[in-house]
Biopython code that builds the backbone (N, CA, C, O; Angstrom):
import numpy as np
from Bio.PDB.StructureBuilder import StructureBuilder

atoms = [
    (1, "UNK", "N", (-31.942, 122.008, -40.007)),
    (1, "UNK", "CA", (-30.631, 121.396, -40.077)),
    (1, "UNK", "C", (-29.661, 122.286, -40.869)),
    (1, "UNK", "O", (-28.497, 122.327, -40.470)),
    (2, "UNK", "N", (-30.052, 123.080, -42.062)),
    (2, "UNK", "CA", (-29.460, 123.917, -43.024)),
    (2, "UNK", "C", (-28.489, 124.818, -41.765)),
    (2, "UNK", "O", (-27.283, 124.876, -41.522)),
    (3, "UNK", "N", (-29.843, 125.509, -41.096)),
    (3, "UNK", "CA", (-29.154, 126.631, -40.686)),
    (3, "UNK", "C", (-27.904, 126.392, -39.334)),
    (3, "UNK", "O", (-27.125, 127.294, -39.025)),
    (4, "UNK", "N", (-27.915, 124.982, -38.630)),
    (4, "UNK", "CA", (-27.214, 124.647, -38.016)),
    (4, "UNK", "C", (-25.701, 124.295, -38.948)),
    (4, "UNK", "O", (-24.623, 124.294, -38.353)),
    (5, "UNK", "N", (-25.758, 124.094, -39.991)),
    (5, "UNK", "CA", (-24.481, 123.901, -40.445)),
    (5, "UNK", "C", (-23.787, 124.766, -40.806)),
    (5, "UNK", "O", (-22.559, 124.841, -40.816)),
    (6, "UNK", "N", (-25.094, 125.957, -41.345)),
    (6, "UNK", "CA", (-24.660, 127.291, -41.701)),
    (6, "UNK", "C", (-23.932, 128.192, -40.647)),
    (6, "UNK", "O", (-23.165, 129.114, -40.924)),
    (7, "UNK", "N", (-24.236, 127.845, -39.596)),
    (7, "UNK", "CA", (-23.224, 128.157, -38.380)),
    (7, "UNK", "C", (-22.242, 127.787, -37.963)),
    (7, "UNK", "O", (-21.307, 128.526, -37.656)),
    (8, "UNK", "N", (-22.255, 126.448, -37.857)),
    (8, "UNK", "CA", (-20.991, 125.812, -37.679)),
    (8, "UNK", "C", (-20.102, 126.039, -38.606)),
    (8, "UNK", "O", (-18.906, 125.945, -38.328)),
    (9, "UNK", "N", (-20.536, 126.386, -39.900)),
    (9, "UNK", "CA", (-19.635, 127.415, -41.253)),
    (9, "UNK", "C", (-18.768, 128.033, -40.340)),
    (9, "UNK", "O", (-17.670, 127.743, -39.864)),
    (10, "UNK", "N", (-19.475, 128.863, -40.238)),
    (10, "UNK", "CA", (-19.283, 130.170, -39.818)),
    (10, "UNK", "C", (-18.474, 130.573, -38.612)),
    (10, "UNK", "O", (-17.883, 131.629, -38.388)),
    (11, "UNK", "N", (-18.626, 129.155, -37.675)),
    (11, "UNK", "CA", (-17.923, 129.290, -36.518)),
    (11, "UNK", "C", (-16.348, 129.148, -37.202)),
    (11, "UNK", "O", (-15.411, 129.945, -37.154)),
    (12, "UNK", "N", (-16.444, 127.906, -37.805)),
    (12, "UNK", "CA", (-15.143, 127.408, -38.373)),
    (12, "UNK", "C", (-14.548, 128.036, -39.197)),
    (12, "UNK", "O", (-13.408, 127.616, -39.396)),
    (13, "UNK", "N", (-14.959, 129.199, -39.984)),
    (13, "UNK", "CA", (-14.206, 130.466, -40.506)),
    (13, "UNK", "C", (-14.022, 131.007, -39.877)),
    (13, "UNK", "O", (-13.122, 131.786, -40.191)),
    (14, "UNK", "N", (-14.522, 131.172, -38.619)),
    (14, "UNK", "CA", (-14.192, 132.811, -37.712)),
    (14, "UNK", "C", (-12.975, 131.697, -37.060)),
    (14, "UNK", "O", (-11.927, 132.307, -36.844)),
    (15, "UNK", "N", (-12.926, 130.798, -36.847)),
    (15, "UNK", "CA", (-12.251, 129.962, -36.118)),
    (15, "UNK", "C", (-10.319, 130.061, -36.755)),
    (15, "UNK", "O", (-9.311, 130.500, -36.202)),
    (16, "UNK", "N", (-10.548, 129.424, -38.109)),
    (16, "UNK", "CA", (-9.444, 129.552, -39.007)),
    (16, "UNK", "C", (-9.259, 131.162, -39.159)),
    (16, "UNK", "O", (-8.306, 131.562, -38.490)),
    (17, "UNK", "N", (-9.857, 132.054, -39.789)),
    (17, "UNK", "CA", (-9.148, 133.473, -39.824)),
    (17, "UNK", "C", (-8.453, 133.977, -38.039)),
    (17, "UNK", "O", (-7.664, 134.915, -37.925)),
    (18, "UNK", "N", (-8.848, 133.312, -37.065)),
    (18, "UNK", "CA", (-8.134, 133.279, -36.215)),
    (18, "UNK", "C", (-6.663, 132.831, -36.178)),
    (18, "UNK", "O", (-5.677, 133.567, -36.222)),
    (19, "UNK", "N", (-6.694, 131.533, -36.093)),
    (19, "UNK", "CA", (-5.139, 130.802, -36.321)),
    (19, "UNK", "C", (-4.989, 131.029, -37.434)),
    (19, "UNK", "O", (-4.303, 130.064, -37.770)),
    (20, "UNK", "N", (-5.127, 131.620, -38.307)),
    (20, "UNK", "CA", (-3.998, 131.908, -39.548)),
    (20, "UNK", "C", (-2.952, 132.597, -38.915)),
    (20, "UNK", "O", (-1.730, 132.538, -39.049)),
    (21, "UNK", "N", (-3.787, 133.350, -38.105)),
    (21, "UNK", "CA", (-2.270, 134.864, -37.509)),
    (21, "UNK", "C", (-1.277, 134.336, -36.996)),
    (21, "UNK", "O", (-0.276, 135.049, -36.922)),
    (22, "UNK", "N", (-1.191, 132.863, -36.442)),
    (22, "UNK", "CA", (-0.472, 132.390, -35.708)),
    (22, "UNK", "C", (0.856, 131.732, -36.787)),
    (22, "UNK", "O", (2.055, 131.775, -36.508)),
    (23, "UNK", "N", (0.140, 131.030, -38.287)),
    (23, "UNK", "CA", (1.027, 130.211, -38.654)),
    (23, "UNK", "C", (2.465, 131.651, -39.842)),
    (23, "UNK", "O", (2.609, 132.304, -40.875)),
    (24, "UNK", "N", (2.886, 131.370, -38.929)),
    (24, "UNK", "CA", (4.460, 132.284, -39.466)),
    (24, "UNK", "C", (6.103, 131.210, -39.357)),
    (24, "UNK", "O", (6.371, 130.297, -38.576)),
    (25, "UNK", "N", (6.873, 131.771, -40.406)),
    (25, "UNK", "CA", (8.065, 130.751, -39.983)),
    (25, "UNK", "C", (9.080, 132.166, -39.198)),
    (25, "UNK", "O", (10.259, 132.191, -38.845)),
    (26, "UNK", "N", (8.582, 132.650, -39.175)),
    (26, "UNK", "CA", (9.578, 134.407, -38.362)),
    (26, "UNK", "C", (9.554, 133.604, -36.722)),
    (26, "UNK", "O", (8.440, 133.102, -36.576)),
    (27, "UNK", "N", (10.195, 133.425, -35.843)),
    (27, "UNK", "CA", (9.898, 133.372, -34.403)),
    (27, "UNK", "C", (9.641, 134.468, -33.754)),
    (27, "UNK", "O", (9.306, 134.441, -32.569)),
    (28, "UNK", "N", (9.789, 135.798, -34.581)),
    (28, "UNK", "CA", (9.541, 136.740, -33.721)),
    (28, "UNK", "C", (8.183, 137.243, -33.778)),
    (28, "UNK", "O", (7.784, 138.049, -32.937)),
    (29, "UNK", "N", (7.229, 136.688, -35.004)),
    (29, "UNK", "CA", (5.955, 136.647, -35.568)),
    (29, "UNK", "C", (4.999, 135.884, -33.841)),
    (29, "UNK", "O", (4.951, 134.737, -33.396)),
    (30, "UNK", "N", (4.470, 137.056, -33.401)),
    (30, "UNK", "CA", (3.237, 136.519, -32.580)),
    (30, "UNK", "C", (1.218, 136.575, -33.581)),
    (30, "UNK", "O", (0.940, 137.318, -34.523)),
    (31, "UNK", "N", (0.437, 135.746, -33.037)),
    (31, "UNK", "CA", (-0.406, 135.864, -33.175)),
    (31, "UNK", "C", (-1.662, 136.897, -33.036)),
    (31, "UNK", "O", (-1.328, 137.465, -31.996)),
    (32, "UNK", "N", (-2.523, 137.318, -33.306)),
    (32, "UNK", "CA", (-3.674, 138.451, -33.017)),
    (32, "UNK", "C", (-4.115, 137.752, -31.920)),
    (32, "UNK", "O", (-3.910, 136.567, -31.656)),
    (33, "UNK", "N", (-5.015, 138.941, -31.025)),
    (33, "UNK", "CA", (-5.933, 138.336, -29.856)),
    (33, "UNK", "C", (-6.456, 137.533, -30.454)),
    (33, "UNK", "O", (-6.412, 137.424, -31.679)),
    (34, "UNK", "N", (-7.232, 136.603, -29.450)),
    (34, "UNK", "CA", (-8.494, 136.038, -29.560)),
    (34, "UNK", "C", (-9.967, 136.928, -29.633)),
    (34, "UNK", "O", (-10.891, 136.296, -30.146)),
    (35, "UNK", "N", (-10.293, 138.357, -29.165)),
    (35, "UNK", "CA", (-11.160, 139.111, -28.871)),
    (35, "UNK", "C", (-11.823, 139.691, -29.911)),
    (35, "UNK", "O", (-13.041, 139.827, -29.795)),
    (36, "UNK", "N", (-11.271, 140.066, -30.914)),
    (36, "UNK", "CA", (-12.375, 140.193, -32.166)),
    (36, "UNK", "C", (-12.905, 139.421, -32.706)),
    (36, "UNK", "O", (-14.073, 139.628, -33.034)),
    (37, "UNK", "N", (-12.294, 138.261, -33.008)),
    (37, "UNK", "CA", (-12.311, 137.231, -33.547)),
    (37, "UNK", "C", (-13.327, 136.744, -32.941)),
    (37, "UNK", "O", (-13.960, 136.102, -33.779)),
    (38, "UNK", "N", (-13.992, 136.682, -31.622)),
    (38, "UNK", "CA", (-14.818, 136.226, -30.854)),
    (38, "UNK", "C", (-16.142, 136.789, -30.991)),
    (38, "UNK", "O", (-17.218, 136.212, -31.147)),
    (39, "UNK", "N", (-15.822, 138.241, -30.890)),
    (39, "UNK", "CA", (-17.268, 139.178, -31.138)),
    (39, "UNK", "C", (-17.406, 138.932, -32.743)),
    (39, "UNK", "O", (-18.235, 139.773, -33.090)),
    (40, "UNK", "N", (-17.172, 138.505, -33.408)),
    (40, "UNK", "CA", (-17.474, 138.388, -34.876)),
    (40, "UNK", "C", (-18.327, 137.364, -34.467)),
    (40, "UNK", "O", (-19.542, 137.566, -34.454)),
    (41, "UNK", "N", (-17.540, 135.578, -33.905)),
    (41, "UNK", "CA", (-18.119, 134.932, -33.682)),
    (41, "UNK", "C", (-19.705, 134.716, -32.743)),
    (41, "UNK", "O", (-20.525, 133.800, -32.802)),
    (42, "UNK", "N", (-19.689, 135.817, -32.009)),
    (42, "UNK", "CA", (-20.777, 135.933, -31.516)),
    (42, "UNK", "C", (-22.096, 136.631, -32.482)),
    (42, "UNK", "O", (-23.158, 137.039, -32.012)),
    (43, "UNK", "N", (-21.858, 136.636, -33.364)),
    (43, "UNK", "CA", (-22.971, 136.743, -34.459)),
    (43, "UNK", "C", (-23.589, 135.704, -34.505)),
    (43, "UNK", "O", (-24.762, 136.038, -34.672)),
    (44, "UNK", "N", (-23.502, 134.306, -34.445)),
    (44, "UNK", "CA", (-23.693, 133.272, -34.360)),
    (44, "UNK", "C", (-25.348, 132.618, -33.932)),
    (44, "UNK", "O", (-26.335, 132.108, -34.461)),
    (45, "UNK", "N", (-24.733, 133.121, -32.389)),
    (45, "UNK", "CA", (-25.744, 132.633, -31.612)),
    (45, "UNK", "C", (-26.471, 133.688, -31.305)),
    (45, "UNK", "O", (-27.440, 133.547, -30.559)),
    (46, "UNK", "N", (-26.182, 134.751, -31.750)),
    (46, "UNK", "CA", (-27.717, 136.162, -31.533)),
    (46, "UNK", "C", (-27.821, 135.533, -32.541)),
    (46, "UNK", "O", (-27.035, 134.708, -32.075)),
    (47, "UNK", "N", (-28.133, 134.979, -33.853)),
    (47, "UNK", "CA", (-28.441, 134.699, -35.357)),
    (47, "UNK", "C", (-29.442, 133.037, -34.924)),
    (47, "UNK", "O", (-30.408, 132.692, -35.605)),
    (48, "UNK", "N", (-29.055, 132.412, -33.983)),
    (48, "UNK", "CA", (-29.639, 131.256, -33.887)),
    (48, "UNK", "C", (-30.725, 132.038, -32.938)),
    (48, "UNK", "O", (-31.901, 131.923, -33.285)),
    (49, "UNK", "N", (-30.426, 132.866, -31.709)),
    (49, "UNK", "CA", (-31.589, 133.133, -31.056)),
    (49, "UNK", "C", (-32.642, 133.520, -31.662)),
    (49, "UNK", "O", (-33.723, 132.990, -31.403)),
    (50, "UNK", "N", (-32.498, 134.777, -32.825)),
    (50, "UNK", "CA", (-33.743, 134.886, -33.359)),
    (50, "UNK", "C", (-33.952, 134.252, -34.258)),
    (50, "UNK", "O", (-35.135, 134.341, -34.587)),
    (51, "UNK", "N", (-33.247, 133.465, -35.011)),
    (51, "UNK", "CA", (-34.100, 132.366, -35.523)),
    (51, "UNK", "C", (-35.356, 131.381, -34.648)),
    (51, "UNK", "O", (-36.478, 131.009, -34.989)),
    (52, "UNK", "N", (-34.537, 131.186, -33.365)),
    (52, "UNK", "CA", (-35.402, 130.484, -32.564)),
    (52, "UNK", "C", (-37.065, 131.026, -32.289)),
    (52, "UNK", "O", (-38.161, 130.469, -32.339)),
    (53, "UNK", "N", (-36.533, 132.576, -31.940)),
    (53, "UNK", "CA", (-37.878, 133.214, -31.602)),
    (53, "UNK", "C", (-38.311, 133.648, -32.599)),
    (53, "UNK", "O", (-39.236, 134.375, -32.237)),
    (54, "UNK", "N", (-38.227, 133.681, -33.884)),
    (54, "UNK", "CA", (-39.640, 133.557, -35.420)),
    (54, "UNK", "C", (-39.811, 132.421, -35.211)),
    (54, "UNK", "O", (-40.958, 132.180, -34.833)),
    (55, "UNK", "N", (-38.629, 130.886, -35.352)),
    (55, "UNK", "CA", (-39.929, 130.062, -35.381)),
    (55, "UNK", "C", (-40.525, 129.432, -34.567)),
    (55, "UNK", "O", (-41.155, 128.415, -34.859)),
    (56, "UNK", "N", (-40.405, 130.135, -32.846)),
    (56, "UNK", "CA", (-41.369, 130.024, -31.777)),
    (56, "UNK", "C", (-42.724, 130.294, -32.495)),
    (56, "UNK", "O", (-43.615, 129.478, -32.730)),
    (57, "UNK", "N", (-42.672, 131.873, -32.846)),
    (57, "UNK", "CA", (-43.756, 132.760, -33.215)),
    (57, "UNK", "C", (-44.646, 132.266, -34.579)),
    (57, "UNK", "O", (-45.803, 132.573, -34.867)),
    (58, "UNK", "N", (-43.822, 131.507, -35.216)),
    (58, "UNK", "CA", (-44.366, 130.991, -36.791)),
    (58, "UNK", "C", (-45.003, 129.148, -36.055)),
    (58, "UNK", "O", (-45.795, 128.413, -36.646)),
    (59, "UNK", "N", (-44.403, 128.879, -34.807)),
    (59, "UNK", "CA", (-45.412, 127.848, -34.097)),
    (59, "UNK", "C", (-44.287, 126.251, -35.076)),
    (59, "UNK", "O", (-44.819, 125.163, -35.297)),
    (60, "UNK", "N", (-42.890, 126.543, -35.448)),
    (60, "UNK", "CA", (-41.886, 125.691, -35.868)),
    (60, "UNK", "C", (-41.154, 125.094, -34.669)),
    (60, "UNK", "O", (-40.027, 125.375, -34.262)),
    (61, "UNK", "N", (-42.035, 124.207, -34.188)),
    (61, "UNK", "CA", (-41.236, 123.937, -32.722)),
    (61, "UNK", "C", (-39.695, 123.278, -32.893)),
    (61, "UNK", "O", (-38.670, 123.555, -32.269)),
    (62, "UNK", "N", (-39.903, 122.368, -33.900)),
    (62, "UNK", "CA", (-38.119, 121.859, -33.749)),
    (62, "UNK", "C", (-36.957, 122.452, -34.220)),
    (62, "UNK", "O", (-35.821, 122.141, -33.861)),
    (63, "UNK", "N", (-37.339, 123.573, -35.278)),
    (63, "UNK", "CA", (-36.810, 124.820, -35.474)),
    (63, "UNK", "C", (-36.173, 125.592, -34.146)),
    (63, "UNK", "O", (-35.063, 125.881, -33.699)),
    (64, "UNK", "N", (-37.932, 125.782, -33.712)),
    (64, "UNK", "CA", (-36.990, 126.631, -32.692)),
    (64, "UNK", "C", (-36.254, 126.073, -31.424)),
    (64, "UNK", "O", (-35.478, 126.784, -30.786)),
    (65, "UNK", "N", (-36.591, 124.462, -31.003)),
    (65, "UNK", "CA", (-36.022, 123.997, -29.942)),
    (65, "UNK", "C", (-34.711, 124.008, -30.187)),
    (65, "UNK", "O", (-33.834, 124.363, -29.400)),
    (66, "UNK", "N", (-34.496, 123.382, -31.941)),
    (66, "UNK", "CA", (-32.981, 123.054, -32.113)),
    (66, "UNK", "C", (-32.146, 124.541, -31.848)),
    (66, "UNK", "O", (-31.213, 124.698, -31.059)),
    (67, "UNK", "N", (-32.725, 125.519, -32.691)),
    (67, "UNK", "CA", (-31.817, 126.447, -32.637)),
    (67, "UNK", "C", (-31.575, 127.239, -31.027)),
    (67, "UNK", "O", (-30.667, 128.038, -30.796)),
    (68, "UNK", "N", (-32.601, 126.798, -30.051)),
    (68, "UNK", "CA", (-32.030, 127.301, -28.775)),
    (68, "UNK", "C", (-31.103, 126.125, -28.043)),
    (68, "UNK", "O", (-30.402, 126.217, -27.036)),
    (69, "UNK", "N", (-31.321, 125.141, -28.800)),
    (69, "UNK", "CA", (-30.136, 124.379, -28.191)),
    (69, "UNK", "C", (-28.811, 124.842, -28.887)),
    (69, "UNK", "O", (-27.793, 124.708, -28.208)),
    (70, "UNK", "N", (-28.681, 125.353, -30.111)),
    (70, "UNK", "CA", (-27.668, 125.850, -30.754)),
    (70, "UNK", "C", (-27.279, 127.003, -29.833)),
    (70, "UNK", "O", (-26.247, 126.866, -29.176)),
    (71, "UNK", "N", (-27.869, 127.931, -29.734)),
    (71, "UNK", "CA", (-27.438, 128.983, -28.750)),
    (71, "UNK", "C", (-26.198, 128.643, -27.613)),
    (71, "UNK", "O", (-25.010, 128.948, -27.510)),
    (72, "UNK", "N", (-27.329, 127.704, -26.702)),
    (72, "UNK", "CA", (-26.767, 127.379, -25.737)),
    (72, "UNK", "C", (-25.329, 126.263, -25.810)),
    (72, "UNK", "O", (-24.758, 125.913, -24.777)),
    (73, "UNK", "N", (-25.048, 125.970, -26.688)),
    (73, "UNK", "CA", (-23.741, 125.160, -27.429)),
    (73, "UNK", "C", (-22.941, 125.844, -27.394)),
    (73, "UNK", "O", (-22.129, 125.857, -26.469)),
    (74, "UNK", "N", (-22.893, 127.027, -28.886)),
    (74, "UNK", "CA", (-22.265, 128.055, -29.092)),
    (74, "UNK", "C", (-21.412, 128.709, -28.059)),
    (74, "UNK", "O", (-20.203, 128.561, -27.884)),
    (75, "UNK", "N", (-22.567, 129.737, -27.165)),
    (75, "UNK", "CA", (-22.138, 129.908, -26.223)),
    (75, "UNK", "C", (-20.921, 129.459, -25.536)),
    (75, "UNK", "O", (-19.750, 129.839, -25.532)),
    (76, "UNK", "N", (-21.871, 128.118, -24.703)),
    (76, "UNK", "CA", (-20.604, 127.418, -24.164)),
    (76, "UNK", "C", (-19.163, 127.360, -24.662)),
    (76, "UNK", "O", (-18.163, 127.684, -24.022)),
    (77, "UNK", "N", (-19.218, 126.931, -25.806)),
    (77, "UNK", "CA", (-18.134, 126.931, -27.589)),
    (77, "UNK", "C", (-17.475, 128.384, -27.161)),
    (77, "UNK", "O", (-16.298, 128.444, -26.806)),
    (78, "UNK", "N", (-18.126, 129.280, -27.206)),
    (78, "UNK", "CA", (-17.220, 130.728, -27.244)),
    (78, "UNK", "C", (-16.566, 130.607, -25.960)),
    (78, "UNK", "O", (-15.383, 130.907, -26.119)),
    (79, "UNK", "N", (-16.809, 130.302, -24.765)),
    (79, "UNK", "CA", (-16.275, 130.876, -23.272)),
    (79, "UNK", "C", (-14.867, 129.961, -23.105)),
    (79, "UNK", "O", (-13.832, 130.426, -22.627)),
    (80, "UNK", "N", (-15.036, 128.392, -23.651)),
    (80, "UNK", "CA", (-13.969, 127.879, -23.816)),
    (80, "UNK", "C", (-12.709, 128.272, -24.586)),
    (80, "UNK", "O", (-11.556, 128.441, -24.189)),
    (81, "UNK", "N", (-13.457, 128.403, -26.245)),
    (81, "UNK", "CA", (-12.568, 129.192, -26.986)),
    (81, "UNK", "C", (-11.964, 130.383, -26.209)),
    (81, "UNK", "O", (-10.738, 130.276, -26.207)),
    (82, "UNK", "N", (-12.357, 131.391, -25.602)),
    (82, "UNK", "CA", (-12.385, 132.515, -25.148)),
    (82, "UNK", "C", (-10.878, 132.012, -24.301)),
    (82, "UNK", "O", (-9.726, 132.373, -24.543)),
    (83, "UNK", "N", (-11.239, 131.327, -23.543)),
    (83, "UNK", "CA", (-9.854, 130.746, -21.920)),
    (83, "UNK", "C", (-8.584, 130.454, -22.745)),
    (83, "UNK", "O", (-7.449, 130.854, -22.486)),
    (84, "UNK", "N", (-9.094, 129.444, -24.111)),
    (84, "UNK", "CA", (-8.466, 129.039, -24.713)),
    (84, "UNK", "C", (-7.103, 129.852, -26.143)),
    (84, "UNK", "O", (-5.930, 129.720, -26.494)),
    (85, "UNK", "N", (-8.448, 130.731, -26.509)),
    (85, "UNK", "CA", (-7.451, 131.679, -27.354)),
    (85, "UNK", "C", (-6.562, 132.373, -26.445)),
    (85, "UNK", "O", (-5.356, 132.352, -26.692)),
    (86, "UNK", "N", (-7.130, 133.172, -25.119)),
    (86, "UNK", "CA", (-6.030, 133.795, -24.708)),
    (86, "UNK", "C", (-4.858, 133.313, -24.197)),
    (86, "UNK", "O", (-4.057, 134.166, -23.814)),
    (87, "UNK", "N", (-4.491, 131.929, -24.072)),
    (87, "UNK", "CA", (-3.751, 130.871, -23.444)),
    (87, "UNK", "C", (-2.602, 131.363, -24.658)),
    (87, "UNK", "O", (-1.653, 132.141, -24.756)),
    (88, "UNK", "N", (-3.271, 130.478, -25.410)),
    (88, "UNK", "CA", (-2.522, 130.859, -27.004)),
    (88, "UNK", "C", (-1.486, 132.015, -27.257)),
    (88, "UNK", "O", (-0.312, 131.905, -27.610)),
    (89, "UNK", "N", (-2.310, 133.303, -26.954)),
    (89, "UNK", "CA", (-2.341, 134.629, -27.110)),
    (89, "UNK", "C", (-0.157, 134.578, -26.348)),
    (89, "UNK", "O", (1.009, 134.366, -26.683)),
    (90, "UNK", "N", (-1.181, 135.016, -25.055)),
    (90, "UNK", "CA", (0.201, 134.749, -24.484)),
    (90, "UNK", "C", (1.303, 133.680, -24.360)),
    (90, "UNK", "O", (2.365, 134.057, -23.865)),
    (91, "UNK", "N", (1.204, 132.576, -24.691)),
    (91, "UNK", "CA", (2.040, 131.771, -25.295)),
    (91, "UNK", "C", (2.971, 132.090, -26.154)),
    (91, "UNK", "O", (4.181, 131.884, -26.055)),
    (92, "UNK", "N", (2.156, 132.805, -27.346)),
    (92, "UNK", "CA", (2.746, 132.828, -28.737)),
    (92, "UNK", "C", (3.692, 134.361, -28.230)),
    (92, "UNK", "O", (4.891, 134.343, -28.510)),
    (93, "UNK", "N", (3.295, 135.264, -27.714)),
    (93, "UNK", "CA", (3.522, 136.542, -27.557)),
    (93, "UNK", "C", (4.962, 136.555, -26.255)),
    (93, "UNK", "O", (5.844, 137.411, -26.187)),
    (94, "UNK", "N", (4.823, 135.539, -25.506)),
    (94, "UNK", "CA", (6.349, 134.841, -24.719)),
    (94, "UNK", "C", (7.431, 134.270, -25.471)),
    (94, "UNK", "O", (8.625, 134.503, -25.284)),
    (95, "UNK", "N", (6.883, 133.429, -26.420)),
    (95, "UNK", "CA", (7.585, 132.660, -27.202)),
    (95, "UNK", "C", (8.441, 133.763, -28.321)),
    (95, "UNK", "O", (9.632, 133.528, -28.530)),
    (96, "UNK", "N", (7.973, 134.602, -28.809)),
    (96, "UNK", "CA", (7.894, 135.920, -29.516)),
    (96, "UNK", "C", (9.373, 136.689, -28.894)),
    (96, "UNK", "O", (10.437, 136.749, -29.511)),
    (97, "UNK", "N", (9.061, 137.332, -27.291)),
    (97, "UNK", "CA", (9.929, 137.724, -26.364)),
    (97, "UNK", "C", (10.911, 137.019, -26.103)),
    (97, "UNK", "O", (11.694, 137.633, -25.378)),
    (98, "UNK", "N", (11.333, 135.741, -26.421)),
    (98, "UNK", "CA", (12.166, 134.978, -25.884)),
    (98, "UNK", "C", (12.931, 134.588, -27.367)),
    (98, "UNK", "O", (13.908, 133.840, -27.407)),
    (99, "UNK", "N", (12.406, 135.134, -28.411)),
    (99, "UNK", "CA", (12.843, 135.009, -29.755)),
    (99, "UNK", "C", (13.632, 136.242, -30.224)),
    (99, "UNK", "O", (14.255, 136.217, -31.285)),
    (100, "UNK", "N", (13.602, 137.265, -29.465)),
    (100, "UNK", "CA", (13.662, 138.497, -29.556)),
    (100, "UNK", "C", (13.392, 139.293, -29.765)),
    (100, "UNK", "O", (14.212, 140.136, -30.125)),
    (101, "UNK", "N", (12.101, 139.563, -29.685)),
    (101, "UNK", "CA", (11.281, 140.674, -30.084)),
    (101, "UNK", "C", (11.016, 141.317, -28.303)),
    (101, "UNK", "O", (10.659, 140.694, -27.303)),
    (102, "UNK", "N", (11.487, 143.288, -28.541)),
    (102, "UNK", "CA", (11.050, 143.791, -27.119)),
    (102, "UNK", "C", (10.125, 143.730, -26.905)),
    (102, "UNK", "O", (9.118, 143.828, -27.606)),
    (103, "UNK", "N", (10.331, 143.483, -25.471)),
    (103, "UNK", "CA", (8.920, 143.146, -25.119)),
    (103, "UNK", "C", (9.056, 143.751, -23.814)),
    (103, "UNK", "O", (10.161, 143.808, -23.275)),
    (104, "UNK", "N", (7.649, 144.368, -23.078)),
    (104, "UNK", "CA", (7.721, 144.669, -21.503)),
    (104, "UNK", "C", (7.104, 143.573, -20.262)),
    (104, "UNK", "O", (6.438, 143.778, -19.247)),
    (105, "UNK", "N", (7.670, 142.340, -20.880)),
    (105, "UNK", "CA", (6.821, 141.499, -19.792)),
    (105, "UNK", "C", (6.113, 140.420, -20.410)),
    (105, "UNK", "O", (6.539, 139.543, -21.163)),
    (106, "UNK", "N", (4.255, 140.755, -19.697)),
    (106, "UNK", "CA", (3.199, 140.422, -20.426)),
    (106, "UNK", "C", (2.685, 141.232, -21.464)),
    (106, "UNK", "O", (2.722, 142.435, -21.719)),
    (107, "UNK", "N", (2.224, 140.286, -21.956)),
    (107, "UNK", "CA", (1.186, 140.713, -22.959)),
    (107, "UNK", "C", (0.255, 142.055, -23.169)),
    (107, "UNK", "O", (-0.170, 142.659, -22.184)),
    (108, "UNK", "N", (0.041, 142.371, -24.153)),
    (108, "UNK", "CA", (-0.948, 143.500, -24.345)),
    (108, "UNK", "C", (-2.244, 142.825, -24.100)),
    (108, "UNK", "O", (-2.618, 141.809, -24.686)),
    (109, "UNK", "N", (-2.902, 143.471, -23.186)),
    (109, "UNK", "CA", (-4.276, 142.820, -22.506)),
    (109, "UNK", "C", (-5.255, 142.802, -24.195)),
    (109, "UNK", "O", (-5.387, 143.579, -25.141)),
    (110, "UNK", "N", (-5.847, 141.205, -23.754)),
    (110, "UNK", "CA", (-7.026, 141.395, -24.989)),
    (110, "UNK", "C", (-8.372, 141.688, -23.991)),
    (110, "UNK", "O", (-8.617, 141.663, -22.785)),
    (111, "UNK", "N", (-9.042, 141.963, -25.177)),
    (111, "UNK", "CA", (-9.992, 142.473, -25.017)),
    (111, "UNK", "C", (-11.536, 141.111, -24.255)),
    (111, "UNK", "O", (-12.669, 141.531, -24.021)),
]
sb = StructureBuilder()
sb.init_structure("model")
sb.init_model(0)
sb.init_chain("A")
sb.init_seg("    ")
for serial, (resi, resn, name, xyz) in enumerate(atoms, 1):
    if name == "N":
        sb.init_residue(resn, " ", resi, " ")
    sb.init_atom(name, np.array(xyz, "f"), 0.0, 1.0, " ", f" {name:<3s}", serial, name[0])
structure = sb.get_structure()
């Protein structure tokens, strides 16, 4: 149970050092990608997988069931976030252009 919360920590910091970039009173202030912020977050669930597989190997079955159900959460958790930050991304980065900051269009592709 420890180490499931210890993630969800972790998600929810990588989560907030995300939207911090966003909160500015400048209108011409856009936000950071979503894309680093993500691969950080994907520490996560490689961190639950091998937890899972020691305590396959150490014979900790609810250990390791929970934490491959954590995986497979996460996961899911990132691909949404993922649709979701970049929504954001370009939102904030239009809103930005229309505030007056030059701009060529769209967005600088994230990663």
């Amino acid at each position: 149970m420890a180490l499931a919360v210890i993630e969800l920590v972790v998600l929810a910091l990588t989560g907030l050092a995300w939207a911090s970039t966003y909160w500015s009173w400048d209108p011409q202030h856009y936000g950071e990608p979503p894309g680093p912020y993500l691969e950080k977050a994907a520490v996560v669930p490689i961190a639950a997988l091998l937890a899972s597989v020691v305590a396959g190997i150490r014979r900790v079955r609810s250990v390791a069931v929970g934490q491959a159900v954590m995986v497979i959460v996460v996961c899911g958790f990132l691909l949404g976030a993922k649709a979701a930050g970049e929504r954001a991304y370009e939102d904030s980065y239009r809103d930005a252009c229309n505030a007056g900051v030059i701009c060529d269009g769209d967005p600088p592709r994230t990663r």
